[in-house]
C-alpha positions as CSV (number, residue, x, y, z in Angstrom):
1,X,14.4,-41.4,46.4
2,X,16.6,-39.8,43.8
3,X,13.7,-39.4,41.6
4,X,12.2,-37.3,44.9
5,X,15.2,-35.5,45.3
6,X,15.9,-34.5,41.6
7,X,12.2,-32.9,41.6
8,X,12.7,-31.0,44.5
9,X,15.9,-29.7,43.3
10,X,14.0,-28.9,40.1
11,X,11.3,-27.1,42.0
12,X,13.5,-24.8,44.3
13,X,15.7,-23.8,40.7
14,X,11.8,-22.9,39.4
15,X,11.3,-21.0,42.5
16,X,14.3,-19.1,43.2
17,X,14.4,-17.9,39.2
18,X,10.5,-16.7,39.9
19,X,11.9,-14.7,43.2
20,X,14.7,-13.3,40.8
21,X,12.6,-12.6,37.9
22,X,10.4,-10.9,41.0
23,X,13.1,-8.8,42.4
24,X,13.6,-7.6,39.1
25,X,10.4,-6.0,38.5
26,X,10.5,-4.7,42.0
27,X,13.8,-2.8,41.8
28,X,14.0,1.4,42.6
29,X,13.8,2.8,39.4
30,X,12.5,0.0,37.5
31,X,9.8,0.7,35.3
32,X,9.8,-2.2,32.4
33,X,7.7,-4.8,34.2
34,X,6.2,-8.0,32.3
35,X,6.3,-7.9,28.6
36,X,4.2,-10.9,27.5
37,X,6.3,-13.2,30.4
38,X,9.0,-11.4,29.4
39,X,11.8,-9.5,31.8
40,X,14.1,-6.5,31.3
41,X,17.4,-6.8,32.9
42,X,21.4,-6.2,32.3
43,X,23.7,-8.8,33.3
44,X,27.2,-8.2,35.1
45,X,30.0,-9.9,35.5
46,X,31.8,-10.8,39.4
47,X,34.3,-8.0,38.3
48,X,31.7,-5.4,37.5
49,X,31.6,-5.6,33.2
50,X,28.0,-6.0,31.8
51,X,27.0,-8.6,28.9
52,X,26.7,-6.5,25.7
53,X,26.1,-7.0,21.8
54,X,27.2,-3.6,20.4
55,X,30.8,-3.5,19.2
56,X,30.9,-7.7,19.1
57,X,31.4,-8.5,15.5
58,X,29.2,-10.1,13.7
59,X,26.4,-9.1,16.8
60,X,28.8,-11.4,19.0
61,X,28.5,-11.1,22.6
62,X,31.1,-9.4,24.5
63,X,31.4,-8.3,28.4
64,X,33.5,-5.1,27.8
65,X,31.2,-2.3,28.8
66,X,31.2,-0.4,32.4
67,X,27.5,1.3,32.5
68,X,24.2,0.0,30.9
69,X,22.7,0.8,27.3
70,X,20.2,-0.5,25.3
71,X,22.7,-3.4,23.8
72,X,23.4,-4.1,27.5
73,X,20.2,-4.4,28.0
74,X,18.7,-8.0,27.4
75,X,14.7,-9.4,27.3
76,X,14.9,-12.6,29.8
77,X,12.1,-14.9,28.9
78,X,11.0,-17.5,31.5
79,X,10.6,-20.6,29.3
80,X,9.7,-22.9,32.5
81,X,11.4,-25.9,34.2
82,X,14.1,-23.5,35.1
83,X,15.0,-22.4,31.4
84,X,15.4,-19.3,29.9
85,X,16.5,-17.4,26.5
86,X,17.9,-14.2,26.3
87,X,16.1,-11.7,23.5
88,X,18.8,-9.1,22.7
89,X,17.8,-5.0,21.5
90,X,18.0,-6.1,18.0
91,X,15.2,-8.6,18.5
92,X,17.1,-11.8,18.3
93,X,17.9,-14.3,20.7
94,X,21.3,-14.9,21.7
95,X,22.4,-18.4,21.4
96,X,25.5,-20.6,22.0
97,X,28.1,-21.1,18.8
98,X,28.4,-25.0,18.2
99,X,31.9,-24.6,19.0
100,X,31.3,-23.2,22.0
101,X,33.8,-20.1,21.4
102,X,31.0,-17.4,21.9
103,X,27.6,-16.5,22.3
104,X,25.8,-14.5,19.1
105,X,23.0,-12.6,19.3
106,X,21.4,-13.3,15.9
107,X,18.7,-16.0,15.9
108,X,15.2,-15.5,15.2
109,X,13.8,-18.1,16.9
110,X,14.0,-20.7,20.0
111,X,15.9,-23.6,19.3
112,X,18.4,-25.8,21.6
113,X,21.2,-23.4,21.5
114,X,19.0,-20.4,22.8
115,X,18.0,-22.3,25.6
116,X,20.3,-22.4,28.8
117,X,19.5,-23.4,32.3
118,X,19.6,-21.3,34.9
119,X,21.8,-22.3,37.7
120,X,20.9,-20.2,41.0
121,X,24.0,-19.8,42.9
122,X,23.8,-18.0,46.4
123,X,23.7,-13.8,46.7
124,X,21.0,-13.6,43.9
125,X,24.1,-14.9,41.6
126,X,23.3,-17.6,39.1
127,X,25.2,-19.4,35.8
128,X,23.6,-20.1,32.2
129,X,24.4,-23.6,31.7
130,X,24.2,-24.2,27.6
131,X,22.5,-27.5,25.4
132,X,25.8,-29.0,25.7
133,X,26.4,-28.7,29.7
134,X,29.1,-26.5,29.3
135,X,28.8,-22.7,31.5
136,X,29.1,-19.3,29.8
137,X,32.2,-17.6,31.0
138,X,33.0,-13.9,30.4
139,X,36.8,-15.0,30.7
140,X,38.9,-12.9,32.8
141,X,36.0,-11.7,34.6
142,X,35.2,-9.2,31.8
143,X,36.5,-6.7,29.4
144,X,36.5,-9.3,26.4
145,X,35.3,-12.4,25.1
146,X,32.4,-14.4,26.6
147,X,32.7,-18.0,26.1
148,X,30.6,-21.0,26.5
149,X,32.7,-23.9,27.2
150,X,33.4,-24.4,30.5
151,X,33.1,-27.3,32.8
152,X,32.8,-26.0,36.0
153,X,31.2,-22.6,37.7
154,X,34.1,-20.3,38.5
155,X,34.0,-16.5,39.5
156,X,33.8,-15.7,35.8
157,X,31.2,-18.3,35.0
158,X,28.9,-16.5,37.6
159,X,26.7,-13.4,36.8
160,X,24.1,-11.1,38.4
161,X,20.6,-9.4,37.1
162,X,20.9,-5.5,37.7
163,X,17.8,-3.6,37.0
164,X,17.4,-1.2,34.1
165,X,16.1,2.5,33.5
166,X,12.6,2.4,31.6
167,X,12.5,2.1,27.6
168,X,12.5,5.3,25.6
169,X,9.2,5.8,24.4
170,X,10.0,5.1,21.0
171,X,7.5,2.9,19.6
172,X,5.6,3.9,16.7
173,X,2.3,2.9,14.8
174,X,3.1,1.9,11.2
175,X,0.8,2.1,7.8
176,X,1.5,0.4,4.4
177,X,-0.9,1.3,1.4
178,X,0.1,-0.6,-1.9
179,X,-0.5,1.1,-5.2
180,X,1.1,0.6,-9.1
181,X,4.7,2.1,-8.2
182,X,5.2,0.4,-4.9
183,X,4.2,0.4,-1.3
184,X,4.3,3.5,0.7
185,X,4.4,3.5,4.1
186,X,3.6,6.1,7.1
187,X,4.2,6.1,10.5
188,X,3.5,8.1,13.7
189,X,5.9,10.1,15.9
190,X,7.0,8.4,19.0
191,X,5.9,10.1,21.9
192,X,9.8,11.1,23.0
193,X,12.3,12.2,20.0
194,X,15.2,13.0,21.7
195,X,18.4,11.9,20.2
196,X,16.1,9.9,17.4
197,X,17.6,11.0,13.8
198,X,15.3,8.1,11.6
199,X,14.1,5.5,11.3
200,X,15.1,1.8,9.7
201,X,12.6,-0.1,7.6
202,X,12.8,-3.9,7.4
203,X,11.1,-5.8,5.0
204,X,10.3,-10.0,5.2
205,X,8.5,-12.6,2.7
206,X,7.1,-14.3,5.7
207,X,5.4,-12.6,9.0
208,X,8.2,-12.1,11.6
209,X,11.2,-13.1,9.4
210,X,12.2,-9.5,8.5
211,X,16.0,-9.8,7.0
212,X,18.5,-8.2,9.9
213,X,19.2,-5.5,7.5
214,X,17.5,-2.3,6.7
215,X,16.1,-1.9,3.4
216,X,17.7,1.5,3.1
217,X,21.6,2.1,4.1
218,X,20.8,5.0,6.2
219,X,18.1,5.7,8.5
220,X,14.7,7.3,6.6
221,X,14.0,10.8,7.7
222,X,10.4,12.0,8.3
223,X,7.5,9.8,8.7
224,X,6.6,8.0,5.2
225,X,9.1,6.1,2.5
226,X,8.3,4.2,-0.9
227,X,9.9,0.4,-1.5
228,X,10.1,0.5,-4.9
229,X,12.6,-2.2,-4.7
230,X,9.8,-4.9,-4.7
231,X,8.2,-7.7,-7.0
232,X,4.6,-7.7,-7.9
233,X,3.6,-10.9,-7.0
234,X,4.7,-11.4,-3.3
235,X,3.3,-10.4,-0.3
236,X,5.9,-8.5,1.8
237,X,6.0,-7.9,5.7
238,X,7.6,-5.0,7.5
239,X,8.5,-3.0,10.9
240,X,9.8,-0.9,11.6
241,X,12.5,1.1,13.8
242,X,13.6,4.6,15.7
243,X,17.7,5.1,15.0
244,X,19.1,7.2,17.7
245,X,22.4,9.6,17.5
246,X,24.1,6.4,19.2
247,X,23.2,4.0,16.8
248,X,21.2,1.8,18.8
249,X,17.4,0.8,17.9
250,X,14.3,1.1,19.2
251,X,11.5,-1.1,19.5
252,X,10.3,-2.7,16.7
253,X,6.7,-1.1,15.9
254,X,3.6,-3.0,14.6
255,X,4.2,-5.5,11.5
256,X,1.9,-4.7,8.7
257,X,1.7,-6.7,4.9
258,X,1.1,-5.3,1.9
259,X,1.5,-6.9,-2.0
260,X,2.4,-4.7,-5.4
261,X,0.1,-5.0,-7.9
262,X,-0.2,-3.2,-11.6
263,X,-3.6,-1.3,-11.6
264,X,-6.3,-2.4,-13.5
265,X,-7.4,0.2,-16.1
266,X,-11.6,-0.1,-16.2
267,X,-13.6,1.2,-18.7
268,X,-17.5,1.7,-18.9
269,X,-19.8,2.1,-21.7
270,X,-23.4,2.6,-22.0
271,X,-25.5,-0.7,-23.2
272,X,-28.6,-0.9,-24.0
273,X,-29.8,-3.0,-20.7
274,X,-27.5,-1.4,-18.5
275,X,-23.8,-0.8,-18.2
276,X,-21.0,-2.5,-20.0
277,X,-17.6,-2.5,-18.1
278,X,-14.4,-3.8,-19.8
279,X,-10.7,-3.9,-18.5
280,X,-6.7,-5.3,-18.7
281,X,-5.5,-8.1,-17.3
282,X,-2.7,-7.2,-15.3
283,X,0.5,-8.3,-14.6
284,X,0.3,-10.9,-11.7
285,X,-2.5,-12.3,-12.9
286,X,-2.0,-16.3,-12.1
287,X,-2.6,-15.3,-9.0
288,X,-5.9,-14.0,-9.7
289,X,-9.4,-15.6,-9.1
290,X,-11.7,-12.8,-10.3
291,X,-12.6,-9.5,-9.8
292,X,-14.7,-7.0,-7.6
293,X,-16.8,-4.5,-8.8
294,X,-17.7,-1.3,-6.7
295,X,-20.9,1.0,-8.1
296,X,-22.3,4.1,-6.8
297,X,-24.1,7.1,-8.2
298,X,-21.2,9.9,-7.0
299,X,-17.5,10.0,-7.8
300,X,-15.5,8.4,-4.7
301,X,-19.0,6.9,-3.2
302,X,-18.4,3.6,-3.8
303,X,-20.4,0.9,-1.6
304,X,-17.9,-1.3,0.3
305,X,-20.0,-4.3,-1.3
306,X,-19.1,-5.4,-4.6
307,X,-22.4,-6.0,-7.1
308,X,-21.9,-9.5,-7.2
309,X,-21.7,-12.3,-4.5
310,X,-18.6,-14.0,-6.3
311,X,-15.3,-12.6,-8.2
312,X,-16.1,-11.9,-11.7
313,X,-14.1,-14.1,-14.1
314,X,-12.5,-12.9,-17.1
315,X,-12.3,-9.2,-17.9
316,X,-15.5,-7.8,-18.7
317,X,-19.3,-7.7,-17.7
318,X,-22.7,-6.1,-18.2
319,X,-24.1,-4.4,-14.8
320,X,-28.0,-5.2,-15.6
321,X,-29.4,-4.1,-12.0
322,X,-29.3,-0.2,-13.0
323,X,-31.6,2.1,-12.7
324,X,-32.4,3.3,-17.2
325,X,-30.6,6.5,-18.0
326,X,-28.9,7.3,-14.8
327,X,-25.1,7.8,-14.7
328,X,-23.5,5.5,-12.0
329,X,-19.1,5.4,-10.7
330,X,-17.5,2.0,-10.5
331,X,-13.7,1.0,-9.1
332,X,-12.3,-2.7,-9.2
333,X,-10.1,-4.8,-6.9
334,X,-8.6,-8.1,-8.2
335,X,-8.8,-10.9,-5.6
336,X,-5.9,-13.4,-5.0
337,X,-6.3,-17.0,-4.0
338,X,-5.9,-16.2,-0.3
339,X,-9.1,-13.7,-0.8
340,X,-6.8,-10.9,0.0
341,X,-7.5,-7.4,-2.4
342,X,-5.7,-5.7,-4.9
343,X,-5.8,-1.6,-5.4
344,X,-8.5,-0.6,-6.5
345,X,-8.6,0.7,-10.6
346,X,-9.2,3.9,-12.0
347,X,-12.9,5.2,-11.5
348,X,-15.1,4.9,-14.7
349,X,-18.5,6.0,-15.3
350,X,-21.2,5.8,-17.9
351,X,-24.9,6.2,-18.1
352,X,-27.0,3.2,-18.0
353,X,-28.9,2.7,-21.6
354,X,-31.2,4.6,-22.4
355,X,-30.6,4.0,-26.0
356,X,-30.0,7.7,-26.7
357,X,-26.8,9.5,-27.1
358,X,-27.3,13.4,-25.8
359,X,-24.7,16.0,-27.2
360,X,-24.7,19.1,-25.2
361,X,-23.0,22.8,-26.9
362,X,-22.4,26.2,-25.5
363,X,-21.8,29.1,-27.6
364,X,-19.0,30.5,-27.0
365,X,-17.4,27.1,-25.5
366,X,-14.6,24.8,-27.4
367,X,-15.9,21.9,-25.6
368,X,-19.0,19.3,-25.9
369,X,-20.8,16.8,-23.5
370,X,-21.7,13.2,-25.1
371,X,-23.6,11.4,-22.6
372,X,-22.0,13.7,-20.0
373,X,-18.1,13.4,-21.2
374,X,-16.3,16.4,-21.8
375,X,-14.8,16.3,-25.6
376,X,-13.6,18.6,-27.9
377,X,-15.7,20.2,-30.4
378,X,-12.9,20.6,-33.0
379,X,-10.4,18.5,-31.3
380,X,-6.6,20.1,-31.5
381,X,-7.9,23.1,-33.5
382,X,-10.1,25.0,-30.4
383,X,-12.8,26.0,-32.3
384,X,-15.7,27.2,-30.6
385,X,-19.3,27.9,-31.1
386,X,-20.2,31.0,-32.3
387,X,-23.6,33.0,-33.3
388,X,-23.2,34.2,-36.7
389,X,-26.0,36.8,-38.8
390,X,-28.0,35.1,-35.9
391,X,-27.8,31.5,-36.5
392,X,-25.3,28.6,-34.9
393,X,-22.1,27.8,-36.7
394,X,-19.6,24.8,-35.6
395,X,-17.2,22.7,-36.8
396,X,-19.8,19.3,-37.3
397,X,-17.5,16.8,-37.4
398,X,-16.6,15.8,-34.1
399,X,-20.5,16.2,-33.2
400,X,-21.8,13.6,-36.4
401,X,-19.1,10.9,-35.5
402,X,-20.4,11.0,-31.9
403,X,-23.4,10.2,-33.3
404,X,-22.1,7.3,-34.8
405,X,-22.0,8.9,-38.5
406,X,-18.9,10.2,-41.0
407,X,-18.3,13.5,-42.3
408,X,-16.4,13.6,-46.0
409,X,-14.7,16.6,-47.8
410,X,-14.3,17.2,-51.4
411,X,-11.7,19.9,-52.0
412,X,-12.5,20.0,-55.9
413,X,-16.2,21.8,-55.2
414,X,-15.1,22.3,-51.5
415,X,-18.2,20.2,-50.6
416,X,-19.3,18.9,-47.4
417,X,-21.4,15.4,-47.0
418,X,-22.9,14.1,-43.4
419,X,-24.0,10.6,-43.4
420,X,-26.6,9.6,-40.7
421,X,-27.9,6.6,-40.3
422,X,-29.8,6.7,-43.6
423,X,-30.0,10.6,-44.2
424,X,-27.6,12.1,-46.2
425,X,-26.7,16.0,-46.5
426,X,-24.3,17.9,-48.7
427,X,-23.7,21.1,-48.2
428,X,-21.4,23.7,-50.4
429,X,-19.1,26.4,-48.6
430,X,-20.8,29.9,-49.5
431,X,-23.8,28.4,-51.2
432,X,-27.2,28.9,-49.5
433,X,-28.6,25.6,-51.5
434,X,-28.0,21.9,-49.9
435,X,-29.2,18.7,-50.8
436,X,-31.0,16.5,-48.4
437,X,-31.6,13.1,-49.2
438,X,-31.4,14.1,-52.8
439,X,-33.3,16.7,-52.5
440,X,-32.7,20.6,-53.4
441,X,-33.3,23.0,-49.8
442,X,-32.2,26.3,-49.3
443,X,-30.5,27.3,-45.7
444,X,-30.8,30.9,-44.6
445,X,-27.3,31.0,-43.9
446,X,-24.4,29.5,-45.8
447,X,-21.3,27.3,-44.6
448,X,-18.4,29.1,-45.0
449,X,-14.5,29.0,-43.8
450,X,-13.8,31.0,-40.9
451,X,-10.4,33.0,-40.4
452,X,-8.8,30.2,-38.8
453,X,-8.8,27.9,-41.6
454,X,-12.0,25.9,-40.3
455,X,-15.2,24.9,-41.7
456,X,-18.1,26.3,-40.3
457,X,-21.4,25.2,-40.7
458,X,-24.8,25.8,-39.6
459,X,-26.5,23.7,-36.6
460,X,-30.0,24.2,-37.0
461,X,-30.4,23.4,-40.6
462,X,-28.0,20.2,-40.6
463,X,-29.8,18.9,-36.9
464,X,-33.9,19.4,-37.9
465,X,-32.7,17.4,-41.6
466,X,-31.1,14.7,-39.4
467,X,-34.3,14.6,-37.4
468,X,-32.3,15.1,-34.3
469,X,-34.4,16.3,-31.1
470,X,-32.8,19.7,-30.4
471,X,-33.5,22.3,-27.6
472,X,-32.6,25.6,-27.6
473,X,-32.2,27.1,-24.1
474,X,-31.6,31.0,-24.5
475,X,-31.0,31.8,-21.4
476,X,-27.8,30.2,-21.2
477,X,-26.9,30.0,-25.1
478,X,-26.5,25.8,-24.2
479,X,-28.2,23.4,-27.5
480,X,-29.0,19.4,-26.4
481,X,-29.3,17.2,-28.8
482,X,-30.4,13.9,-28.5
483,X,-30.5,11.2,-31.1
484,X,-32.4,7.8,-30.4
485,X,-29.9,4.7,-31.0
C-alpha cells in the first residue's frame, strides 16, 4: 500500500510539473516555446523579487531584482520523475554549494547538485528541494541571498514560474578557417542589432567545454577575429557570443573546430617519367600519417581527390600518371591520426618530362621562360634583349646555366668560355673570330660590353654551335629554344 501510494504521489508531482511547464508555453506574450525539452521562464519570490545571476559574485545566485532580464531569465529542463535543472543565460547550470550557503550558476554539466525536485505546492507555487533534502530559500522573501538549507517550506522557500518576453534574435552562424598564423574566424549578423556593441569569443580543448572567459578582454567589433594566442598541435573548439550595451549575452551560436598547423612548402620539378614533388616537414609532425596530394591542369583547379588512395609517407614522390610534356598545379594537406586535414600548401607546378628544357626570350624583355617559369635574363642587373647591326645580343649566362652548363670569364684577354654538355665555345669581346670545339669560326657580329657594364653577346652564333633547336618568330620578336636532356 505505501509502495501504491508513494507512486501515485510520484505520478501527480510528474503531472502537475507537465501542466506548469504547459502553462508556461501558453502564457500572453510568450513566445520561447520548447527548446530541445527545454522551458523559458523567470522565477519570483512570495514578496515579488525574481531569481537572478547578474550582480551575484562569483555568478552566485541572488533574488534582488524587481523586473525580468536575461540573467533573470532561466532555461528549466524537465529531467523526468519530477526533477529538474536550471540552465542559467551564461549557459551553465545553477547548482547547490556543498555547504548549502548559496546557489552558483557555473556548472557545465548535470551532476547531483544541479538536480532539485520539484515540489508542487498549491496556486501554481512550487519549492526546489536540493540532493541533500534541504529547500532553496530566497531569505527574507527577497532582495538578497538565496540559500539552500532549509528544512521545511516556508513563504520564502516557495516560488512561482512567470512567463518571459521572446529572445532577442541574436544568434549567429560562426566560420573558423585555420592557416600558418592562426585561426580566423567569421561570423554573420544577427538578424536584430539593437543595443549589440560585440561580440565575445570562447575557445575549449574539448567540444562543449569552452573556458567561462572570453578569449579577448573586451567584446570583438565587426564580424571576423584572428586567435593567434594558440598552439599548433591541438585541436580547439569555439562559440561564440552577441555583448549588449547591458552587459548581458546572447545565445551561444554554432560550435565549430579548427587546429593550427605550419604550412607545408611544396615544390615540383620536371622528371623524366613524370613529375617529381618534394616538401618540409612541418612542425607538428608526430601527429602526422602522410600526406595528400591535389593535381590539376589550371591554377586553383585542384580535384577534391587526392592522386593516391592512401597518405603519402615521407616527404617526396614521383606523380607517374601524367600526361608527357603537359604542365599540371598541385596543393597538399597533411592528415592527422583522426584523418582530419591540414591547410593546404603553397601551389607548385612543373611540366611533366618531356626530357627537354625550353627557354623562351623577347627582345626588348628583361625576363626569360624555362619550362614556363618566369626568370631573369641578367638577374639583379635588368638587362634586356636587344637587336644590334641586326643580330640578337644578351647577357648568356643566366640562359647556359638553365641549360645545365657554366659560363667562365677571363679578365686578362677579357674572354668568354660556354661549356655545354660536350661543346665548348670561347668567344673574345670585340673580336669577330671564336673558337668552337677547338676550332677557328668567324661570327658576323662581335661580343662586346654594352654601356651598362654588361657583356653582350650574340644568340644565333653561340645557339646553332651548341646545336640548340632555335625558332625565330618575327612577328613578335620572341626566340624558343629547346635543348634535348
Amino acid at each position: 500500500m505505501k509502495i501504491k501510494a508513494r507512486f501515485r504521489k510520484t505520478m501527480a508531482s510528474v503531472l502537475v510539473l507537465m501542466m506548469i511547464l504547459a502553462s508556461i508555453v501558453v502564457f500572453p506574450g510568450y513566445s520561447y516555446g520548447e527548446d530541445d525539452g527545454k522551458y523559458l521562464a523567470a522565477i519570483r519570490t512570495i514578496y515579488g523579487k525574481y531569481l537572478s545571476v547578474e550582480d551575484g559574485g562569483s555568478r552566485a545566485v541572488n533574488a534582488t531584482k524587481d523586473k525580468i532580464g536575461n540573467w533573470e531569465t532561466f532555461k528549466v529542463v524537465n529531467l523526468g520523475r519530477g526533477y529538474i535543472a536550471l540552465e542559467a543565460n551564461n549557459g551553465d547550470y545553477v547548482r547547490a554549494s556543498r555547504d548549502a550557503k548559496g546557489l552558483f550558476a557555473d556548472s557545465d554539466d548535470l551532476y547531483r547538485r544541479e538536480r532539485f525536485e520539484l515540489v508542487i505546492l498549491k496556486d501554481n507555487r512550487v519549492a526546489f528541494k536540493t540532493y541533500d533534502g534541504k529547500y532553496i530559500s530566497a531569505v527574507d522573501g527577497g532582495g538578497g541571498k538565496v540559500v539552500a538549507d532549509r528544512d521545511k517550506i516556508g513563504d520564502f522557500e516557495t516560488f512561482e514560474f512567470i512567463s518571459v518576453q521572446a529572445p532577442r534574435s541574436d544568434k549567429v552562424t560562426l566560420t573558423a578557417k585555420a592557416d600558418d598564423k592562426g585561426i580566423n574566424f567569421t561570423w554573420t549578423l544577427p538578424s536584430n542589432l539593437k543595443d549589440i556593441i560585440g561580440y565575445n569569443l570562447y575557445r575549449g580543448t574539448a567540444s562543449g567545454k569552452q573556458s567561462s572567459s572570453p578569449i579577448t578582454d573586451f567584446p570583438i567589433e565587426g564580424t571576423s577575429y584572428t586567435d593567434k594566442n594558440i598552439n599548433r598541435d591541438t585541436t580547439y573548439y569555439y562559440i561564440l557570443k552577441a555583448v549588449y550595451k547591458d552587459n548581458t549575452l546572447g545565445v551561444s551560436s554554432n560550435e565549430v573546430a579548427a587546429r593550427l598547423v605550419a604550412k607545408v612548402d611544396l615544390k615540383a620539378q620536371t622528371a623524366e617519367n613524370g613529375v617529381y614533388l618534394s616538401w618540409n616537414r612541418p612542425h607538428d609532425y608526430r601527429n602526422i600519417i602522410g600526406y595528400y596530394l591535389y593535381r590539376a591542369t589550371a591554377s586553383g583547379k585542384q580535384s577534391s581527390t587526392p592522386i593516391t588512395d592512401f597518405p603519402v609517407e615521407g616527404t617526396s614522390y614521383l606523380d607517374k600518371n601524367v600526361e608527357r610534356n603537359t604542365s599540371y598545379y598541385y596543393i597538399l594537406k597533411p592528415v592527422y591520426r583522426d584523418n582530419s586535414l591540414g591547410p593546404a600548401s603553397n601551389e607548385a607546378y612543373a611540366k611533366s618530362g618531356a626530357n627537354t628544357t625550353e627557354i623562351v626570350i623577347e627582345v626588348g624583355s628583361k625576363y626569360m621562360y624555362v619550362d614556363d617559369q618566369r626568370k631573369e635574363i641578367d638577374p639583379g642587373k635588368g638587362t634586356a634583349v636587344i637587336i644590334k647591326n641586326g643580330r640578337t645580343f644578351l647577357p648568356i649566362r643566366a640562359i647556359i646555366e638553365a641549360l645545365g652548363g657554366e659560363v667562365e670569364w677571363r679578365e686578362s684577354d677579357k674572354r668568354v668560355s660556354i661549356y655545354l654538355k660536350d661543346d665548348v665555345i670561347h668567344l673574345w669581346i670585340g673580336n669577330k673570330i671564336a673558337k668552337v670545339n677547338g676550332i677557328n669560326k668567324e661570327t658576323d657580329v662581335a661580343p662586346y660590353i654594352s654601356d651598362r657594364d654588361r657583356t653582350m653577346l650574340p644568340l644565333r652564333f653561340i645557339a646553332e654551335n651548341l646545336d640548340l633547336e632555335v625558332k625565330w618568330d618575327g612577328l613578335t620578336k620572341t626566340v624558343t629554344i629547346t635543348m634535348e636532356k
